[in-house]
VOVEX-354341 format. One record per residue: residue number from 1; x, y, z of N, C-alpha, C in turn. Coordinates in steps of 0.05 Angstrom, whole numbers, padded with zeros to 5 digits. Example, Ala and Ser with C-alpha at 12.3 -4.5 7.8 and 13.67 -1.06 7.14 Angstrom:
# VOVEX-354341
{1,{00264,-00114,00156},{00246,-00090,00156},{00264,-00066,00156}}
{2,{00257,-00045,00142},{00273,-00021,00143},{00258,00001,00157}}
***
This chain:
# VOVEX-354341
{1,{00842,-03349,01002},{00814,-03338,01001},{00797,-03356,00984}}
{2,{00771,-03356,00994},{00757,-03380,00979},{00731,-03364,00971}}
{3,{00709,-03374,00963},{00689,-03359,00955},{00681,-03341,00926}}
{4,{00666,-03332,00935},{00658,-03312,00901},{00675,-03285,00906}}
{5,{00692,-03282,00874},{00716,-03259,00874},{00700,-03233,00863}}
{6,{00685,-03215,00877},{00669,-03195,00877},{00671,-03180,00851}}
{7,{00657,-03179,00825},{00674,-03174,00802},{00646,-03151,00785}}
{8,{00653,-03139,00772},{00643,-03111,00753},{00652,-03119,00721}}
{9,{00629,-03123,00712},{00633,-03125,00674},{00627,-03097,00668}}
{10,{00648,-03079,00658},{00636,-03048,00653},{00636,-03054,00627}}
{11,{00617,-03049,00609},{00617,-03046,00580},{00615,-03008,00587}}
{12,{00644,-03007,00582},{00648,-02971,00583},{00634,-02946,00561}}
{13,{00639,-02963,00541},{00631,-02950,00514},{00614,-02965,00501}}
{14,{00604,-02958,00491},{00578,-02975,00459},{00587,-02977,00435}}
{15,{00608,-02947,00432},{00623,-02955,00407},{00641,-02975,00401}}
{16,{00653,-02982,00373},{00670,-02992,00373},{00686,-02981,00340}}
{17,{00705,-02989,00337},{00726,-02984,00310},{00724,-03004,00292}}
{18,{00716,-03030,00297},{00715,-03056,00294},{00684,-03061,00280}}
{19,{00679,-03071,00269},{00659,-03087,00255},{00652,-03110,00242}}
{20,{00670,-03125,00264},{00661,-03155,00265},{00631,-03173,00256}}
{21,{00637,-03187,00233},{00603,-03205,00230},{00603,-03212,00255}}
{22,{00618,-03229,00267},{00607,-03246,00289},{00605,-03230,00317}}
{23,{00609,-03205,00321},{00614,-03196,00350},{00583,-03201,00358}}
{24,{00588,-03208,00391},{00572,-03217,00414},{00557,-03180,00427}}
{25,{00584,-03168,00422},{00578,-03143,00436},{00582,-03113,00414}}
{26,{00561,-03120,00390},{00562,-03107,00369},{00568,-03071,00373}}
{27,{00575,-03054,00362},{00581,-03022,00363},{00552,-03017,00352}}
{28,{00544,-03003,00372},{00521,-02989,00381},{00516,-02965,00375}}
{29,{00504,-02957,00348},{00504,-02931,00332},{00492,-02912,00354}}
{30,{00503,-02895,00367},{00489,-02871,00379},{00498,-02876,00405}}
{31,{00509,-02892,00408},{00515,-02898,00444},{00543,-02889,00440}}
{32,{00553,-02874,00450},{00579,-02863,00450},{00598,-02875,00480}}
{33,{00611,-02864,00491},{00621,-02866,00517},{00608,-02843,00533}}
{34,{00610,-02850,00560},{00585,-02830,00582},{00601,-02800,00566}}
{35,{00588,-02782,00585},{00595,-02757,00590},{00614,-02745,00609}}
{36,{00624,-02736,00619},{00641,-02720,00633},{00623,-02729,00669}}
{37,{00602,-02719,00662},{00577,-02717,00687},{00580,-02744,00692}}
{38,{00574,-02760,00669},{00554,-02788,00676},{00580,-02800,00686}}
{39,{00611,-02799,00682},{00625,-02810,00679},{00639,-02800,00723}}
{40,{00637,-02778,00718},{00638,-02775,00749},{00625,-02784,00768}}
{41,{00594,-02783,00754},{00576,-02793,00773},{00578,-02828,00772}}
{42,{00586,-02848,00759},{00589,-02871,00752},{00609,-02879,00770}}
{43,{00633,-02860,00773},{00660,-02875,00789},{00655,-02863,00824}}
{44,{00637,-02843,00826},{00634,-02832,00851},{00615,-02868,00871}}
{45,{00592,-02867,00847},{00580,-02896,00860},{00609,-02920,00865}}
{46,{00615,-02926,00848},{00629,-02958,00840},{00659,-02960,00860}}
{47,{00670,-02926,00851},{00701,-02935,00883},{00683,-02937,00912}}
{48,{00668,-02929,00909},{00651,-02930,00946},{00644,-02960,00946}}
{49,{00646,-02980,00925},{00633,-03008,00933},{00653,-03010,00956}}
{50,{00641,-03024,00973},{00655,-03038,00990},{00676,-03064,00987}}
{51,{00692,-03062,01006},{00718,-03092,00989},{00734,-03072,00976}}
{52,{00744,-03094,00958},{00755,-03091,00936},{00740,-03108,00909}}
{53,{00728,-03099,00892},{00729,-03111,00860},{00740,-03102,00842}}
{54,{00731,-03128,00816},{00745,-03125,00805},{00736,-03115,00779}}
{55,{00745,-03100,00767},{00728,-03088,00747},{00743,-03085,00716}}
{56,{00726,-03106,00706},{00731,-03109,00674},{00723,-03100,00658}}
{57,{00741,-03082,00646},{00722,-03065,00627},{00728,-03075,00606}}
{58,{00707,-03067,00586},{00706,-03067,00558},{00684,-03046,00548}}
{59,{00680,-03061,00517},{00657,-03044,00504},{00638,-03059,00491}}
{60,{00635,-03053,00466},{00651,-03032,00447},{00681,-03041,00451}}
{61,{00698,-03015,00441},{00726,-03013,00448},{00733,-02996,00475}}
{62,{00741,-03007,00498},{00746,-02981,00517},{00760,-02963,00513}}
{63,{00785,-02965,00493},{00809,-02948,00490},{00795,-02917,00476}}
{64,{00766,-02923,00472},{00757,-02901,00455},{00750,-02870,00474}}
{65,{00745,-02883,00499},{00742,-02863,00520},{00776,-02857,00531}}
{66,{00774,-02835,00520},{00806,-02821,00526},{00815,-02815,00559}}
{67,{00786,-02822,00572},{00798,-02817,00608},{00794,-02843,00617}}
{68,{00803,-02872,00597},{00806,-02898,00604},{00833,-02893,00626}}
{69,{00853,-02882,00620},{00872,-02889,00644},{00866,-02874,00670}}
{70,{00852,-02849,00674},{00845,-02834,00695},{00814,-02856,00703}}
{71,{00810,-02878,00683},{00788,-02892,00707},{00803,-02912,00710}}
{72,{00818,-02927,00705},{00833,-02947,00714},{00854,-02944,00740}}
{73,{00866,-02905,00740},{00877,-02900,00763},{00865,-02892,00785}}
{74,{00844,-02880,00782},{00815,-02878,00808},{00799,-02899,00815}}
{75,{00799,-02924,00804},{00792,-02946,00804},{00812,-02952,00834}}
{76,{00835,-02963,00816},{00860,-02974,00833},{00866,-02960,00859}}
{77,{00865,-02929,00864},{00880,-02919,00887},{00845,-02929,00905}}
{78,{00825,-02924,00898},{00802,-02938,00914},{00803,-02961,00924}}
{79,{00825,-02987,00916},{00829,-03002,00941},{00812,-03022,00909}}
{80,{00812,-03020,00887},{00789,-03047,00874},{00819,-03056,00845}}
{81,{00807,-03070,00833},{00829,-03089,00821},{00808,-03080,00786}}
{82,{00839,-03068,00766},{00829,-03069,00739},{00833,-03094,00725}}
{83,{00820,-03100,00705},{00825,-03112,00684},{00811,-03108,00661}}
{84,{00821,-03112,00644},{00815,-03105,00616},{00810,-03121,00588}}
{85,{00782,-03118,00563},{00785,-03133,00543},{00786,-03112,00512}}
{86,{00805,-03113,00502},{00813,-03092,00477},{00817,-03109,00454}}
{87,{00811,-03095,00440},{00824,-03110,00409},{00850,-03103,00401}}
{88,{00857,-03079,00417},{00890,-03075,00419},{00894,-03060,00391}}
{89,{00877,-03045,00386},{00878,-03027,00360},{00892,-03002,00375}}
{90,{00892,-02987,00393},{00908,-02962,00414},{00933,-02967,00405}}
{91,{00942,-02943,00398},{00972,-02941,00395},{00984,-02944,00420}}
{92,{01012,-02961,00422},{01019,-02975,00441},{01025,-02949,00463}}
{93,{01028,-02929,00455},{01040,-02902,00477},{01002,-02903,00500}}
{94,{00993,-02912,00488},{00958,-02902,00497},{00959,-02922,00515}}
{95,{00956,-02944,00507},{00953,-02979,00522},{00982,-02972,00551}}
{96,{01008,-02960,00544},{01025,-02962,00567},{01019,-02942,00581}}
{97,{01005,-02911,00576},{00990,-02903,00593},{00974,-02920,00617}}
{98,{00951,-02929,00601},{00927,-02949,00621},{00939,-02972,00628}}
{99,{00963,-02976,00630},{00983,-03000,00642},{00999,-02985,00670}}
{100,{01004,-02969,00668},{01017,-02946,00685},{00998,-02935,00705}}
{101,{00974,-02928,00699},{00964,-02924,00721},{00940,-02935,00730}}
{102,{00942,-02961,00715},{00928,-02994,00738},{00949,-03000,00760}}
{103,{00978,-02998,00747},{00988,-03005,00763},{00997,-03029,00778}}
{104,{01000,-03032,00802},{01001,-03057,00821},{00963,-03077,00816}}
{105,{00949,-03054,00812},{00920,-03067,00825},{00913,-03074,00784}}
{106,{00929,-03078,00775},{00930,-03092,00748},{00927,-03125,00746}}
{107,{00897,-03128,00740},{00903,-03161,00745},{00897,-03177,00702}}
{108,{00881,-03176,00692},{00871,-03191,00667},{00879,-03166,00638}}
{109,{00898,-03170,00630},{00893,-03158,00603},{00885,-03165,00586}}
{110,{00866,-03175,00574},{00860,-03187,00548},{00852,-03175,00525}}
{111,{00872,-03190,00503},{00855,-03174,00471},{00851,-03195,00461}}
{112,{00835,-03185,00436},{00819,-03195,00420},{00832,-03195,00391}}
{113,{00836,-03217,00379},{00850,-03224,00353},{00827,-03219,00333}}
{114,{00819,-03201,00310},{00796,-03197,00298},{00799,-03199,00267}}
{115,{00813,-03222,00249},{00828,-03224,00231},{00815,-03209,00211}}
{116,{00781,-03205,00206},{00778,-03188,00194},{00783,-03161,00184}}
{117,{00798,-03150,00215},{00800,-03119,00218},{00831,-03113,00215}}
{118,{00849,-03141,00214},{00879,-03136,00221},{00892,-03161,00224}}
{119,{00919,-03164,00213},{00931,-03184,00202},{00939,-03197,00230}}
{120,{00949,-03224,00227},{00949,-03236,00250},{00982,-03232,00258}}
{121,{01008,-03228,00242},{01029,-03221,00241},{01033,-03185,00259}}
{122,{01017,-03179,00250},{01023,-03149,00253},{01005,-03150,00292}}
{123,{00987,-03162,00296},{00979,-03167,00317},{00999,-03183,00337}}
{124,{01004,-03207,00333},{01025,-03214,00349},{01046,-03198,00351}}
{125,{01058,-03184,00334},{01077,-03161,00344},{01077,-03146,00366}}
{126,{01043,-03133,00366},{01043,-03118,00384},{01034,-03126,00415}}
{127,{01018,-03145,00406},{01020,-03165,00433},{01041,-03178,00446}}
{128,{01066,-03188,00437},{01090,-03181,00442},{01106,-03161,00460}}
{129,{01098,-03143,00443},{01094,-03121,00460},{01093,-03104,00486}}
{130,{01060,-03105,00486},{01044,-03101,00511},{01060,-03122,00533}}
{131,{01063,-03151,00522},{01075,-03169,00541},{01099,-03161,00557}}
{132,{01119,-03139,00544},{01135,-03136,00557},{01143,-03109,00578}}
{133,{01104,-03094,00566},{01096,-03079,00583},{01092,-03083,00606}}
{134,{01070,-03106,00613},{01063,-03120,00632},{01081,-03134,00648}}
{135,{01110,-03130,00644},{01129,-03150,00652},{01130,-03143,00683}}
{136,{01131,-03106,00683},{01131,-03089,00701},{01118,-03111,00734}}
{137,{01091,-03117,00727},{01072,-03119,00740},{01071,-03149,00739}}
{138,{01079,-03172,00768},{01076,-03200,00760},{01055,-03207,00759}}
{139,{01028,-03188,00781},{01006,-03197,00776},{00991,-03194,00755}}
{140,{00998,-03192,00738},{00984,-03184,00714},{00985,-03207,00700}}
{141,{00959,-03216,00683},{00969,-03237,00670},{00959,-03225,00647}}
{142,{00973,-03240,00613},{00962,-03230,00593},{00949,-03251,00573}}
{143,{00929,-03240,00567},{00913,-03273,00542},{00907,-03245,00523}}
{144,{00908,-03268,00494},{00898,-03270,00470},{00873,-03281,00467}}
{145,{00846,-03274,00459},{00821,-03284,00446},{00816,-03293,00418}}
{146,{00811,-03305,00416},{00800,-03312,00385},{00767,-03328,00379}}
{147,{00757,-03312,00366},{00730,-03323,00363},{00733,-03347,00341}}
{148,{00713,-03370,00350},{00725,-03397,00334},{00700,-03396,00318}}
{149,{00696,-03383,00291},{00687,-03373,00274},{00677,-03407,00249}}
{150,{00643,-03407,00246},{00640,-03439,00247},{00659,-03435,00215}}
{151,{00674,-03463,00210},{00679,-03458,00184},{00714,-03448,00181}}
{152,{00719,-03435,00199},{00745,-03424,00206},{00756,-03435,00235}}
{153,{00757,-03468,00236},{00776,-03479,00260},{00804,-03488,00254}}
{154,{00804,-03490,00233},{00839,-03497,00238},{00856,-03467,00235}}
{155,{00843,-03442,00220},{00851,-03407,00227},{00864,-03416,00258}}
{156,{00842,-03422,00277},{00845,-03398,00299},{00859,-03431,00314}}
{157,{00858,-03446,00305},{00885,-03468,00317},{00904,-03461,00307}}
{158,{00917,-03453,00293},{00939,-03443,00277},{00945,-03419,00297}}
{159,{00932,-03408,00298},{00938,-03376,00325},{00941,-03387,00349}}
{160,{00926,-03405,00356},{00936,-03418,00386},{00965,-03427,00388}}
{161,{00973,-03440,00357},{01001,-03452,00361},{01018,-03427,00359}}
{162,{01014,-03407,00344},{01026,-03388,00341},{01027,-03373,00367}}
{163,{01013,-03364,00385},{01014,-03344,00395},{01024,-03360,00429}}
{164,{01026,-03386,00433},{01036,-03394,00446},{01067,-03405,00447}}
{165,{01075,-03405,00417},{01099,-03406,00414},{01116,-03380,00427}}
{166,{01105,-03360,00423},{01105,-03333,00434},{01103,-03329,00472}}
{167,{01100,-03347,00479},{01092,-03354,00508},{01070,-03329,00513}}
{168,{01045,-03336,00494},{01032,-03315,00498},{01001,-03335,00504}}
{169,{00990,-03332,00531},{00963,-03354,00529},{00942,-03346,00505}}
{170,{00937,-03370,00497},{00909,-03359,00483},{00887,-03368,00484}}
{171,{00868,-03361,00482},{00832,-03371,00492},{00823,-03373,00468}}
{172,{00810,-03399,00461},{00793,-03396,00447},{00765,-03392,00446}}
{173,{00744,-03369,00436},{00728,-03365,00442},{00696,-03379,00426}}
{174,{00681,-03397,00437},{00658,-03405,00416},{00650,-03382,00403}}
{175,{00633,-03385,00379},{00618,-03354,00375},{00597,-03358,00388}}
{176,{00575,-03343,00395},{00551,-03342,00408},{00542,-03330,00386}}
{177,{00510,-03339,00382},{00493,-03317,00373},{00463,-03318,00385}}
{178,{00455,-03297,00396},{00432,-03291,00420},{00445,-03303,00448}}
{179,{00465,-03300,00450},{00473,-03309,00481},{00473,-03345,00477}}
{180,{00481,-03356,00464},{00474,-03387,00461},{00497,-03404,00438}}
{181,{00514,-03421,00434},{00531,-03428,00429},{00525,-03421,00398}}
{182,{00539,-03415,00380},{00526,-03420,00352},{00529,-03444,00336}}
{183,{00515,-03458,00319},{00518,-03490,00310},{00541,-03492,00290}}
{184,{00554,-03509,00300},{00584,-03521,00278},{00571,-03551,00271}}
{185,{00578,-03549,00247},{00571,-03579,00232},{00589,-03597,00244}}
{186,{00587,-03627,00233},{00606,-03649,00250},{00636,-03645,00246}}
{187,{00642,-03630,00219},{00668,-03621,00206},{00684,-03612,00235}}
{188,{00665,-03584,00241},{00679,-03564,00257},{00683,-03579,00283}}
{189,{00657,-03591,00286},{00664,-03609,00324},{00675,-03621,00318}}
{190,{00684,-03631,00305},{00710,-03649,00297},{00733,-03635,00295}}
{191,{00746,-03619,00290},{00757,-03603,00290},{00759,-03584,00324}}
{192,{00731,-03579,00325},{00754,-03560,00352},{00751,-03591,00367}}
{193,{00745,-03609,00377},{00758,-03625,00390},{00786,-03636,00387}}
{194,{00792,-03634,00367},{00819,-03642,00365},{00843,-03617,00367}}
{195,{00836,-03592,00364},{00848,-03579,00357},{00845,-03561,00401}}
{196,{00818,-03557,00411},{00822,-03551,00439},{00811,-03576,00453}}
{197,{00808,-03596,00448},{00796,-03622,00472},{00814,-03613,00499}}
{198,{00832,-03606,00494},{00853,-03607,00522},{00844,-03581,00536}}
{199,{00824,-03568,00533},{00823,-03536,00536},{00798,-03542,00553}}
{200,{00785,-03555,00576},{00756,-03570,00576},{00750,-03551,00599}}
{201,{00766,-03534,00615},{00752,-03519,00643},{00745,-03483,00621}}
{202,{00724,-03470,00637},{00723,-03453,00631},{00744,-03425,00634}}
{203,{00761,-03431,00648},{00788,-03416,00648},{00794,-03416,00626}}
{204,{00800,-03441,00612},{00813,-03446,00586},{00798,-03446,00556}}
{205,{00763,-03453,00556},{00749,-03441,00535},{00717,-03446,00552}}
{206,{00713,-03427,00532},{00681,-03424,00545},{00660,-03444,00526}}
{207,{00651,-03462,00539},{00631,-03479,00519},{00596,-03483,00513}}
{208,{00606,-03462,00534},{00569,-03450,00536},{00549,-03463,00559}}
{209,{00552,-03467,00584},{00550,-03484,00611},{00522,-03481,00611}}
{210,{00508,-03495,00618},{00485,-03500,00623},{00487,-03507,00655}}
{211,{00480,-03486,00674},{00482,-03478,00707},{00460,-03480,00711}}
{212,{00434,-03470,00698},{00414,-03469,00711},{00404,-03498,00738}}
{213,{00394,-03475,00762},{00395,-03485,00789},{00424,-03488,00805}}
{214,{00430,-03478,00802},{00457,-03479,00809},{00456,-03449,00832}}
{215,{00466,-03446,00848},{00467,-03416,00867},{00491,-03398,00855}}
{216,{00478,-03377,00850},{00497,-03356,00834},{00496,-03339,00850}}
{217,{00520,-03318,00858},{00522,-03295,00868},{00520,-03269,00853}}
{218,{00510,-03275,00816},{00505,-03256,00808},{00477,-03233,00821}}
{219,{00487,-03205,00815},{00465,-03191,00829},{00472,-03178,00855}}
{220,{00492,-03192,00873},{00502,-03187,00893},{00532,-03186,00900}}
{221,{00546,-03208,00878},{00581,-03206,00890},{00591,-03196,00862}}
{222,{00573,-03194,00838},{00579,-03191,00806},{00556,-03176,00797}}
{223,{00562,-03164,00779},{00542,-03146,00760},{00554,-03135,00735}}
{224,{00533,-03138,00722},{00546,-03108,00698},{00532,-03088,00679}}
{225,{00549,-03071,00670},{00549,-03036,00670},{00542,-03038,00643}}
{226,{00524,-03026,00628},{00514,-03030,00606},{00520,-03000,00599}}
{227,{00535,-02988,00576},{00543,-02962,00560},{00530,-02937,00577}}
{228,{00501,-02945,00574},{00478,-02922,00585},{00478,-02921,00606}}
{229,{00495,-02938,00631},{00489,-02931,00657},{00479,-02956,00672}}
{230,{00461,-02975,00658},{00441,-02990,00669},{00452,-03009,00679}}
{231,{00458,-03026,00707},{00470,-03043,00716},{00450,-03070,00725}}
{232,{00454,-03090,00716},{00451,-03113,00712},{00457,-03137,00726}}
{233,{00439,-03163,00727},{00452,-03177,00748},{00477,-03197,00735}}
{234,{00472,-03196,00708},{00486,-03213,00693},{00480,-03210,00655}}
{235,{00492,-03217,00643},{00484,-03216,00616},{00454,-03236,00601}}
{236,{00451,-03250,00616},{00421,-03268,00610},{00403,-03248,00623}}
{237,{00404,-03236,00653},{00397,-03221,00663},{00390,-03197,00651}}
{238,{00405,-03183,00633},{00392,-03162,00618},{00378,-03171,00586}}
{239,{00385,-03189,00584},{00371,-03207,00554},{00341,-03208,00573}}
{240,{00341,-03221,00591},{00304,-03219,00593},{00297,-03202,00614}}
{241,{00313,-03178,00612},{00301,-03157,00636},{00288,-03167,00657}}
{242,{00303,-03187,00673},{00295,-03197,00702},{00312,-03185,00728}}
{243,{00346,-03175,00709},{00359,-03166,00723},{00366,-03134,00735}}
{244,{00348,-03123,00732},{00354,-03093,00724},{00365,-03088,00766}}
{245,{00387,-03078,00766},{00395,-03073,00792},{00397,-03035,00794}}
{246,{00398,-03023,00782},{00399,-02980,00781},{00406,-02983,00762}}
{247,{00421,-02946,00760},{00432,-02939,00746},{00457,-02925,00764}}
{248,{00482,-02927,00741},{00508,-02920,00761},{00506,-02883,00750}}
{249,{00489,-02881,00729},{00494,-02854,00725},{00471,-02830,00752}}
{250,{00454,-02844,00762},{00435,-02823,00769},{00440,-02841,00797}}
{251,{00450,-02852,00808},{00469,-02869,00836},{00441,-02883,00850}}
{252,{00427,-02894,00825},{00410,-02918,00843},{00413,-02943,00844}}
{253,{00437,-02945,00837},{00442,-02981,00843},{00441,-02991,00866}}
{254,{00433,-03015,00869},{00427,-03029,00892},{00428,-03055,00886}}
{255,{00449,-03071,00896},{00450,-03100,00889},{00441,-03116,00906}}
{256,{00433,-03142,00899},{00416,-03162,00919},{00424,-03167,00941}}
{257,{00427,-03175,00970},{00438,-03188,00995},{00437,-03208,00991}}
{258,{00443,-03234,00965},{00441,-03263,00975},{00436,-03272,00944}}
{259,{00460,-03298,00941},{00458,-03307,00917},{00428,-03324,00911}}
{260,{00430,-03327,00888},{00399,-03332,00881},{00404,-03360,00862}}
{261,{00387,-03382,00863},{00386,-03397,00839},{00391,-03392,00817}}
{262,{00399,-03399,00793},{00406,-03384,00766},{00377,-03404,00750}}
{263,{00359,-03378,00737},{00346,-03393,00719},{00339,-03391,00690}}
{264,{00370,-03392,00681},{00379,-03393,00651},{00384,-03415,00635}}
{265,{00377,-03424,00616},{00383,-03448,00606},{00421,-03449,00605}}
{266,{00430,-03424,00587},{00456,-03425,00588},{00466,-03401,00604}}
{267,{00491,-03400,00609},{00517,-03382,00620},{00532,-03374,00608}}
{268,{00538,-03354,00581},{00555,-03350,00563},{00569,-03327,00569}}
{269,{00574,-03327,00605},{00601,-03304,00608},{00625,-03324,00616}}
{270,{00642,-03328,00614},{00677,-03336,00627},{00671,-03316,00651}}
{271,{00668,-03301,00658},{00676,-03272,00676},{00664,-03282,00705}}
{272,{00640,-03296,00697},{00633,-03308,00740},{00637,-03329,00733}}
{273,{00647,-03341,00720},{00655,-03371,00718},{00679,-03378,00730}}
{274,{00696,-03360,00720},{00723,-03371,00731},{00733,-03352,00753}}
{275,{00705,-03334,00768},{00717,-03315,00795},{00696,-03325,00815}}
{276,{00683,-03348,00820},{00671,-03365,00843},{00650,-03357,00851}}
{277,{00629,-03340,00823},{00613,-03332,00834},{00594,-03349,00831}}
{278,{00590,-03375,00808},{00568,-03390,00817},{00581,-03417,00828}}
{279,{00567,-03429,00856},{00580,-03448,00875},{00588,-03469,00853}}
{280,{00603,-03481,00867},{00609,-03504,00860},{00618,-03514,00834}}
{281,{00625,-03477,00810},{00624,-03489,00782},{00649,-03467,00780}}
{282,{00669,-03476,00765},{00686,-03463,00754},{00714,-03463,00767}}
{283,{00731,-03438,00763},{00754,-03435,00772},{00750,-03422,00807}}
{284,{00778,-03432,00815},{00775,-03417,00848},{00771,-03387,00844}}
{285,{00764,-03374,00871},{00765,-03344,00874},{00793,-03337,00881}}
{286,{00814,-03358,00887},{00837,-03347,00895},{00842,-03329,00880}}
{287,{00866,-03308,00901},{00873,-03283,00885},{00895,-03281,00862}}
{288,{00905,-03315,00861},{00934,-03317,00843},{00919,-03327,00818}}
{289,{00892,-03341,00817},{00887,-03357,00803},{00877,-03341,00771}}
{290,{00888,-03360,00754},{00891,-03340,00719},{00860,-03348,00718}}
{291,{00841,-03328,00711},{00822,-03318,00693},{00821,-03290,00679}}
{292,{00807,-03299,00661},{00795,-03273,00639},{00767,-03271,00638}}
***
């Protein structure tokens, strides 16, 4: 299969447990996870997409909404594909729940390494873990995140060696701040070049792509779900409110018929990068092919 891999960024929740300086997708005082209502009315729209997608949730933390595995298993028997981004704070009985009933249609698990919030020893344990949760399921693949924090590059090279000794992948993530790479002195680019130079496709790290003009299928084969409902053509897309597509809570979404030029200076999701939704840039849409 070739083409754009039809894909859903759900930011499920607003909250989070976590209070990261650097988070991209900060916990959102007052935004909780939907309602009971909003949350029926949200999955009644999204299993009716047509196809199959693929739908990545996060937050916030998703694990915070306690009917994460009853949306991951009404997801799946609808014929669409889960995947997942956690900081892996869920007690492991919770996480093999929402492993159990993704199921077969289980494709991306990813957490998030947050050294501020939790030791990096006690994390690879449990990532470990989950790994041999996932064993169940071959389609499933599992990565580790780490935000490459300016000032802190040989930390999170030290976790790459670590957590691949572990045969566990790991991503390293730039930090962003306002959607846009954040500045490392010559120290640090010196440093992560030596430490990920070998990491150069966006499968393997995100370096902040500059696409604009390029044909994107965001809006029409990709979108995403903002806490409150609001669906989007893309994350630049809701930064300058150009993208506003419904709402999944009150069932007026409506996505575009036809990819569109992209006119963003940068692209700071991995998520249509490496599932073929803008031409000619990134990883295949094949169905074997590893993204996060």
């Amino acid at each position: 299969m070739s083409g754009p891999r039809p894909t859903v960024s759900w930011n499920i929740v607003g909250g989070c447990n976590y209070r990261c300086t650097y988070c991209v997708q900060k916990h959102m005082p007052g935004i909780g996870g939907p309602t009971d209502e909003q949350l029926e009315a949200a999955l009644a729209t999204l299993t009716a997409l047509p196809g199959s997608w693929e739908f990545k949730i996060s937050g916030g933390e998703p694990f915070l909404l306690k009917r994460l595995p009853e949306v991951a298993r009404r997801l799946a028997e609808a014929g669409h594909k889960v995947s997942l981004l956690t900081n892996l704070s869920a007690p492991l009985r919770v996480i093999s729940t929402f492993i159990e009933a993704a199921g077969e249609r289980l494709r991306t698990f990813s957490c998030s390494l947050h050294r501020e919030e939790v030791e990096e020893a006690e994390f690879l344990e449990k990532a470990r873990a989950v790994k041999e949760l996932l064993a169940r399921w071959p389609r499933a693949t599992f990565v580790v995140n780490g935000v490459v924090v300016p000032g802190q590059v040989p930390k999170v090279a030290a976790s790459r060696e670590h957590f691949e000794q572990a045969g566990i992948k790991f991503y390293p993530q730039l930090m962003r701040v306002n959607g846009k790479p954040a500045e490392y002195g010559w120290l640090d680019r010196w440093r992560i070049d030596r430490a990920f130079g070998d990491m150069a496709s966006p499968s393997r790290m995100n370096r902040g792509y500059q696409l604009k003009g390029r044909l994107c299928h965001a809006g029409s084969q990709y979108f995403i779900i903002h806490p409150k409902g609001d669906a989007f053509s893309c994350y630049p897309g809701k930064r300058f409110g150009d993208g506003h597509l419904g709402n999944v809570f009150d069932g007026t979404l409506k996505l575009w018929d036809a990819p569109r030029p992209c006119h963003y200076e940068v692209c700071p999701c991995t998520v249509p990068q490496n599932r073929g939704i803008i031409e000619g840039f990134g990883g295949g849409a094949g169905e074997d092919s590893v993204s996060f």
